[in-house]
C-alpha positions as CSV (number, residue, x, y, z in Angstrom):
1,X,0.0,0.0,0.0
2,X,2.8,2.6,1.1
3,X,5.5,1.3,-1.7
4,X,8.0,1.5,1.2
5,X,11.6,0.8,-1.0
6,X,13.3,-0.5,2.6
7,X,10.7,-2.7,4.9
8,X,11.6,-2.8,8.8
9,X,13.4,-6.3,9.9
10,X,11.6,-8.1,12.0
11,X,14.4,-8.4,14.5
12,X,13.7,-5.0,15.6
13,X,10.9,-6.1,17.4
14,X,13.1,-8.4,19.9
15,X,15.1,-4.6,20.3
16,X,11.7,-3.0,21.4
17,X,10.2,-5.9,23.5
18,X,13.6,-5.7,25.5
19,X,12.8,-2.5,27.3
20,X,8.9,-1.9,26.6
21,X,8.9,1.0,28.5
22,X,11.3,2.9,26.2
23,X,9.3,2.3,23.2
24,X,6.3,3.3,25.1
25,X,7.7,6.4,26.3
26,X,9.3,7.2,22.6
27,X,6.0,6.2,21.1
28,X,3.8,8.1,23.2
29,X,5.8,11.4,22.5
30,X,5.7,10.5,19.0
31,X,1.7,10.8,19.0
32,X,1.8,13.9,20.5
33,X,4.0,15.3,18.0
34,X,1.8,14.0,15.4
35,X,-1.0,15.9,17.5
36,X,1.2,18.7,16.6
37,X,1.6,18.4,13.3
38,X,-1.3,18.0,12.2
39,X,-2.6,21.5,14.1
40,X,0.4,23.5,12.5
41,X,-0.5,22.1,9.0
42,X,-4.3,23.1,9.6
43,X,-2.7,26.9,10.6
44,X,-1.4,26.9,6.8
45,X,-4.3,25.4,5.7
46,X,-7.6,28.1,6.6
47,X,-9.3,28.2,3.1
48,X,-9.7,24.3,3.0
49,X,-12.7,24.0,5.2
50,X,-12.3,19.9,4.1
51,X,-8.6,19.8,5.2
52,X,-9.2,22.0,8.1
53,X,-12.1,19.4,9.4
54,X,-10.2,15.8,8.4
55,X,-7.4,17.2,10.2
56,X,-9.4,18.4,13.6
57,X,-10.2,14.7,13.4
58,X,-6.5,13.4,13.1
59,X,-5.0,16.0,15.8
60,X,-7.9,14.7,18.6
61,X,-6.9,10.7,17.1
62,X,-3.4,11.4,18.0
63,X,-4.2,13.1,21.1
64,X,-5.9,10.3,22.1
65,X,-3.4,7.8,20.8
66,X,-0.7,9.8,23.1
67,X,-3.6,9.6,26.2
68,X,-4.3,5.6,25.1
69,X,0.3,4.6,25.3
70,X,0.3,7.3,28.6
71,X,-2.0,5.0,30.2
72,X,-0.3,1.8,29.1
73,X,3.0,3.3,30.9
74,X,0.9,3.9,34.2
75,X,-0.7,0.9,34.2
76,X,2.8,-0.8,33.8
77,X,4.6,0.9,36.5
78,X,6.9,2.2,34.2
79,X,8.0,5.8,34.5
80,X,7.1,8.0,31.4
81,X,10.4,10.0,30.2
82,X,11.1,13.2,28.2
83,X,10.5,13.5,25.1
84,X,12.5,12.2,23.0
85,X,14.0,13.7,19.6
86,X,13.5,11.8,16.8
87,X,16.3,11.9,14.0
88,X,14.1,10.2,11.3
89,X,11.3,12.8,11.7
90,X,14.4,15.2,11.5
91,X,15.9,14.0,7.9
92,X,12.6,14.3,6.7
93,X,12.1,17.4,7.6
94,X,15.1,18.2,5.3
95,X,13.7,17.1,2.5
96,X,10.4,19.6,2.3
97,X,10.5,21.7,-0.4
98,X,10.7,25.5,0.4
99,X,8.7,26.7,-3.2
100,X,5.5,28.6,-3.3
101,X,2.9,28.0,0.0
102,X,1.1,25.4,-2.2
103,X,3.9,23.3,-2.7
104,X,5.5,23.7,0.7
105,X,1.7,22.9,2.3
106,X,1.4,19.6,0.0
107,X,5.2,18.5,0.5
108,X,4.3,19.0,4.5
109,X,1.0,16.5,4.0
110,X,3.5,14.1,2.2
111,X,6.0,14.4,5.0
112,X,3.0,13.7,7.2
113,X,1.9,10.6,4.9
114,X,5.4,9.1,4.9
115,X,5.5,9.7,8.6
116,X,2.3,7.3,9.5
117,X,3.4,5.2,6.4
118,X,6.5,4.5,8.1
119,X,5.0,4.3,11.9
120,X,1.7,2.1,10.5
121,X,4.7,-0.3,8.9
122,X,7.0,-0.6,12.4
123,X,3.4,-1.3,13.6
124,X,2.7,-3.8,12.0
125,X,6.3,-5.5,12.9
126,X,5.5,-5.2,16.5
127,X,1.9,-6.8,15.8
128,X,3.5,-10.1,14.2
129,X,6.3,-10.6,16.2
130,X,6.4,-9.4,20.1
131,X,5.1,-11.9,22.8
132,X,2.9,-9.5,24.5
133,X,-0.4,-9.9,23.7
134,X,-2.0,-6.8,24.7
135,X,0.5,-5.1,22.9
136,X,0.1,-7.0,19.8
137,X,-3.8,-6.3,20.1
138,X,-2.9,-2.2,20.8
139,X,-0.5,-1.9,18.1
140,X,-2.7,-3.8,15.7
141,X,-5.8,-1.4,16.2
142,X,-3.3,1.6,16.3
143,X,-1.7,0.4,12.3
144,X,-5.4,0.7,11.1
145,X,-5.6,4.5,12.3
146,X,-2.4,5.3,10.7
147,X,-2.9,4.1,7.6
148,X,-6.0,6.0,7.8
149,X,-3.7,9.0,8.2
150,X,-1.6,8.0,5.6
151,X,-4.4,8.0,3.0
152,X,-5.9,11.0,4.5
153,X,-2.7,12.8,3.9
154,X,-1.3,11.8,0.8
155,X,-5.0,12.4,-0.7
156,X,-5.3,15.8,0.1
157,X,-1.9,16.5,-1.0
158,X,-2.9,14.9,-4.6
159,X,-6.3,17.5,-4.3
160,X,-4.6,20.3,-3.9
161,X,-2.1,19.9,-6.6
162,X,-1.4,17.9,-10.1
163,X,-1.6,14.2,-9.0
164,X,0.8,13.0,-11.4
165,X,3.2,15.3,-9.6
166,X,2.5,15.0,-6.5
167,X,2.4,11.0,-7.6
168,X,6.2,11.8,-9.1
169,X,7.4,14.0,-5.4
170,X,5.8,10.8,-3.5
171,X,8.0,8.8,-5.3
172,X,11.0,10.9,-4.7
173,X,10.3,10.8,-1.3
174,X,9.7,7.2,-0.9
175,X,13.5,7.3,-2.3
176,X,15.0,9.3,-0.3
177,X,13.1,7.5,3.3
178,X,14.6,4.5,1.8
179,X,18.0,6.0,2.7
180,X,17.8,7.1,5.7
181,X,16.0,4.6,6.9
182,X,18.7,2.3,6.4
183,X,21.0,3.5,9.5
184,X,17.2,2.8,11.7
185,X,16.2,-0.2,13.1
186,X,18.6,-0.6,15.7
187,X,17.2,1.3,18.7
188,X,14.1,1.1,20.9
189,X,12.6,3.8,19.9
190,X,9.4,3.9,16.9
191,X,11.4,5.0,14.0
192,X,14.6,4.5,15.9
């Protein structure tokens, strides 16, 4: 569905399930920064009454996703850290165009897309292949809503300008995540 050009090894998920509450903590701050996201790219975004409304939706998902994993660390005892700077998310920021404010708002909804593409993928490693089964359950149901996101995202970026370039910048940018992501996978982290 995403075209992802470099898929996740499954062997990261034996790096997460070693210290759950790391990935908790790392994932939690991860939803709210999705929270985030999706607010500032509503702020650029006022004359799209659609776009503003889907993504009202999307900030409160995420807001709850960051209340549902806060929980999770309670209920487990574990102690819920900083937040956490994510690299990845960095490098892609890189890779936004700075052109007109129609290009720079569609290259920020396919930086969004290729964010939940990319976090809807690692979940679905963590669904097939940790032990814990209320994890496996959590992180299932979780990979639905992103790749909600992910379709949400890419489609408005393919409304608001010529899909067969926006189709052509997707693929650009599924490049370019394929090379970055290669030095991930390693940590305990979501996109770590």
């Amino acid at each position: 569905m995403f075209k992802l050009r470099l898929l996740t090894d499954p062997r990261w998920a034996n790096i997460a399930e070693g210290n759950l509450e790391e990935i908790l903590t790392d994932h939690a701050w991860c939803e709210q920064k999705a929270t985030t996201n999706a607010i500032t790219i509503i702020t650029m975004c006022p004359e799209y009454p659609e776009i503003v409304t889907e993504l009202l939706k999307i900030a409160q998902e995420e807001l709850e996703h960051f209340q549902m994993v806060h929980e999770l660390i309670k209920k487990r005892g574990y102690e819920f850290g900083r937040e956490r700077k994510d690299d990845y998310v960095g490098q892609l920021l890189k890779f936004i165009v700075q052109g007109s404010r129609k290009e720079y708002i569609i290259d920020r909804m396919l930086f969004a897309a290729m964010i939940e593409a990319r976090s809807c993928e690692r979940f679905r490693v963590l669904t097939e292949n940790i032990k814990d089964e209320e994890l496996k359950v959590f992180y299932k149901e979780l990979m639905i809503s992103e790749a909600n996101h992910y379709t949400t995202f890419i489609s408005f970026a393919r409304k608001l300008g010529d899909p067969e370039k926006v189709n052509q910048r997707w693929e650009e940018w599924l490049d370019y995540e394929a090379e970055i992501i290669k030095s991930y996978g390693k940590k305990e982290t979501i996109h770590g």
